[in-house]
N, C-alpha and C positions, 0 to 999 in steps of 0.2 A: 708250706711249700708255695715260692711265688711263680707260678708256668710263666708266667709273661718274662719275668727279669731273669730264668733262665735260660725260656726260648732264644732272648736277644743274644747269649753266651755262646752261644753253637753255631756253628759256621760251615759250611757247605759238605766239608767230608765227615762231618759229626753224621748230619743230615742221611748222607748215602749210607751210613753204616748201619743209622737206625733202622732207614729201609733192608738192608740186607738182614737184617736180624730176624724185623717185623713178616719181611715174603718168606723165612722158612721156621716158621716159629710153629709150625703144624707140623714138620717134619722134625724136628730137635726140639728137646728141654731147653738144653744150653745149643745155642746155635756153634758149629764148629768155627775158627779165628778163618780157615784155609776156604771155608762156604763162604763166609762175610767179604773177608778177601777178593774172590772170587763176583761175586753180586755185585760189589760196591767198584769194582776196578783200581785197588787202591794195595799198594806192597804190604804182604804181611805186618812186616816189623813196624809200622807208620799206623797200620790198623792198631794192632795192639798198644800201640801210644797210645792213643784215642781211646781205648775202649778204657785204658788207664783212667784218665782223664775223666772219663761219662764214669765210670766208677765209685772215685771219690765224690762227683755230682750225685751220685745215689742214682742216675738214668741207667746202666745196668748194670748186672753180677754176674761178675768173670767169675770162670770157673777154669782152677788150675790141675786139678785131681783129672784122669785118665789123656783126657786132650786138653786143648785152653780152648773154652767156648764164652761165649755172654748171651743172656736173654736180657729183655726188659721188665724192668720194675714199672710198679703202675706208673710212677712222675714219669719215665720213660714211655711207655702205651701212652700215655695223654698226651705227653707232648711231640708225638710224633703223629698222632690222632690230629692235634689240631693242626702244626704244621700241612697236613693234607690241607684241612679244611679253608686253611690258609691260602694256598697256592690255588687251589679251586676259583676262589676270590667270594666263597659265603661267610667268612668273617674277616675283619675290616680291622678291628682292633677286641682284646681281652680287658675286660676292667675286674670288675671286685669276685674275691669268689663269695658265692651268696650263701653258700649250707656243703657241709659234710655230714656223711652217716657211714654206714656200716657197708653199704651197698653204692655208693656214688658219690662225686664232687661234682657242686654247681657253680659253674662263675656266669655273670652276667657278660655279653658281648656286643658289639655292634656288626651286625651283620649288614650284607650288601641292602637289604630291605628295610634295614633300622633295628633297633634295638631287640635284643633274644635271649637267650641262655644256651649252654652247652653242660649236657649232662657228659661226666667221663664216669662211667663202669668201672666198677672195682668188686671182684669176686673176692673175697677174702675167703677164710677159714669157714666160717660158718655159714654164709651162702652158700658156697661150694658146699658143703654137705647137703644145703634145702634144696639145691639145685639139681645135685644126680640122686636125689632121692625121688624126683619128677621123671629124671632122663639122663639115658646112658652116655656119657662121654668119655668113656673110654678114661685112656691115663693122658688127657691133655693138660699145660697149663692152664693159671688162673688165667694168665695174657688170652692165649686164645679165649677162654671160659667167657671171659670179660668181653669180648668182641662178638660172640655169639649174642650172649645178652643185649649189647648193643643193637646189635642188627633185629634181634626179636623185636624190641620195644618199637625201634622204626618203622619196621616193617606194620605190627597191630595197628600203631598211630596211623600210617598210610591209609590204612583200611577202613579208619574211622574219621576220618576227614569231612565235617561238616559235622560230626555229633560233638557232645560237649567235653572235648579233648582238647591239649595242645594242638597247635599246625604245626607238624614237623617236615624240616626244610633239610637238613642233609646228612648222612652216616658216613662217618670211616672213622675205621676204628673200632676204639672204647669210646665213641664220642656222639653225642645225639642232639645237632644243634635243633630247637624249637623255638617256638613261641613263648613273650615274655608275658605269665598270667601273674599280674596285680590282684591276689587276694590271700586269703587268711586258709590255713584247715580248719575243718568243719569241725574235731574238736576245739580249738581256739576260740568260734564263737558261739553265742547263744541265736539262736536263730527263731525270728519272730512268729514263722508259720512254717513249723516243723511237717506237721503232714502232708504240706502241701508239697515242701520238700522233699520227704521222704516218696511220695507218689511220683514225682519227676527223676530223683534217680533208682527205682525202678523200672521205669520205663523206659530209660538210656540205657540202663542194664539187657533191657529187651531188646534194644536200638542192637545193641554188642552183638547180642547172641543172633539177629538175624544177619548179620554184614560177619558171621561164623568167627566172633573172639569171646572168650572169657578170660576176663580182666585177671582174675589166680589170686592176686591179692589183697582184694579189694578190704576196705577200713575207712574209718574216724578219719586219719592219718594222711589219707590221696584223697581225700575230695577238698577240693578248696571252693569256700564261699565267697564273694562281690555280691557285684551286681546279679551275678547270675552266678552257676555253679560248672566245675569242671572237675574230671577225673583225671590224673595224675598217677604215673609207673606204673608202667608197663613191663620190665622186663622177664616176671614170668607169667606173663596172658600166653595163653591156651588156645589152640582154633577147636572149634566142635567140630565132634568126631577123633581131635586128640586123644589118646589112650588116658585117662582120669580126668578128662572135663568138665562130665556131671557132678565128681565131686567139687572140683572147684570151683563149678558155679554156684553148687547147694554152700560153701565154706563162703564165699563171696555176699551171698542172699544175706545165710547165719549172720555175719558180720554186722553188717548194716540191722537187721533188725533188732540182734540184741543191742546197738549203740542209740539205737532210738528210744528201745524201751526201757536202756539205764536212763537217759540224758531227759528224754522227754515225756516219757512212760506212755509209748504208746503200742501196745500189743496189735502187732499180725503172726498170724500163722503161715509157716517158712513153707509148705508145702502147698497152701493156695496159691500163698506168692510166687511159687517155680512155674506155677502151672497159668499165672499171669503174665509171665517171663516167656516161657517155651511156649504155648497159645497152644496153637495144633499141629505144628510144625514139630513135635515129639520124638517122631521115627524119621531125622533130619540123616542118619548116617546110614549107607549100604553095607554091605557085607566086605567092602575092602576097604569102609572106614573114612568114604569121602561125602562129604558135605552133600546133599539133595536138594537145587535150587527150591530158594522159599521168598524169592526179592530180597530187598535194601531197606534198612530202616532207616 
């Protein structure tokens, strides 16, 4: 999928229709043709040209069975994700996409402040299962599903601004433009003073849990080494006092020490370590579950 030389292919009522889709996509599976219609200011029969059209593009799927609706397919969320981010004026131009997985596309971009990345969200099958296995969403699409996630990740990153995270710079969407980090994952390399290492993201781990996130998924996998080190996806971090955030801080801990003690064989004990993590600040949640000032890490 190339978003840039498809972007350039769609042209102003393409544009309006995606937004008509996109504003009722909480309220419709398949958005209705007469809703789209309606939102975008544009005659039925002309809409449904168009939605032809974004069809065989793969941007979305008509649906012809009780009414005729369309939702967006991911290449359709992204690309009407970035076009926001476009129009805003926080990206400048799209270059290469840098990585795919199972949970997101990265392309490199130039944003108004130089060079970044844009993460697009993509719920598939099997996040979506790991995902309302955390938290209830009801019978929503992936689309939405995906925009939720986006926004989670934003928002954690916001919160952790100044600790050894991306700087993230704008959300809409499935789209998470940030910070462009020049380094390797920490399984990739071998690293020369592992304890030392391992002692520092511990303690960013502590940095997390007083500024009230847990990372959820933390791994080998999202920490990336340079010059220095940084942790990487966010989009199921946790606030404490979240309903199972102890566990996945303890799952998050587990992780990292058993990756040390394969890689570099260095043994901690995962419950000293929580207790290096949480400090005194223990009993940080009330009885209706909200966070109890402890300062900023």
């Amino acid at each position: 999928m190339d978003l840039a030389e498809i972007y350039k292919r769609l042209g102003k009522n393409s544009w309006k229709i995606l937004d008509a889709i996109f504003k009722n996509l909480w309220n419709y599976k398949f958005v209705p043709v007469t809703v789209i219609s309606d939102h975008a200011k544009i005659d039925e029969e002309k809409v449904k040209k168009i939605l032809k059209s974004l069809g065989d593009e793969r941007i979305v799927i008509n649906k012809y069975t009780e009414y005729e609706g369309a939702t967006l397919t991911f290449t359709g969320l992204s690309l009407y994700s970035l076009h926001k981010l476009v129009e805003e004026g926080y990206v400048k131009a799209l270059g290469k996409k840098m990585g795919e997985g199972k949970e997101s596309m990265i392309y490199n971009c130039l944003s108004k402040d130089g060079e970044a990345v844009i993460k697009f969200h993509k719920l598939g099958y099997q996040s979506f299962k790991k995902v309302v296995e955390k938290r209830d969403y009801g019978n929503l699409n992936f689309s939405v599903l995906s925009v939720r996630s986006a926004k989670r990740e934003f928002s954690a990153l916001k919160k952790l601004q100044g600790l050894a995270v991306p700087e993230a710079y704008a959300n809409e969407g499935n789209a998470v433009l940030m910070e462009l980090i020049d380094a390797k994952e920490l399984y990739k390399v071998r690293v020369e003073n592992p304890e030392e290492l391992l002692d520092m993201i511990i303690e960013e781990i502590a940095k997390f849990y007083r500024r009230g996130i847990v990372h959820g998924d933390l791994s080998e996998f999202n920490i990336l080494v340079g010059d220095s080190f940084w942790i990487i996806d966010f989009p199921q971090s946790m606030e404490v006092c979240e309903e199972g955030w102890d566990d996945a801080l303890r799952r998050d801990v587990s992780n990292i020490l058993k990756y040390f003690r394969r890689a570099y064989r260095i043994e901690r004990d995962i419950n000293s370590t929580l207790e290096l993590i949480i400090g005194d600040t223990g009993d940080r949640c009330d009885r209706e579950g909200e966070v109890r000032s402890s300062g900023s890490g």
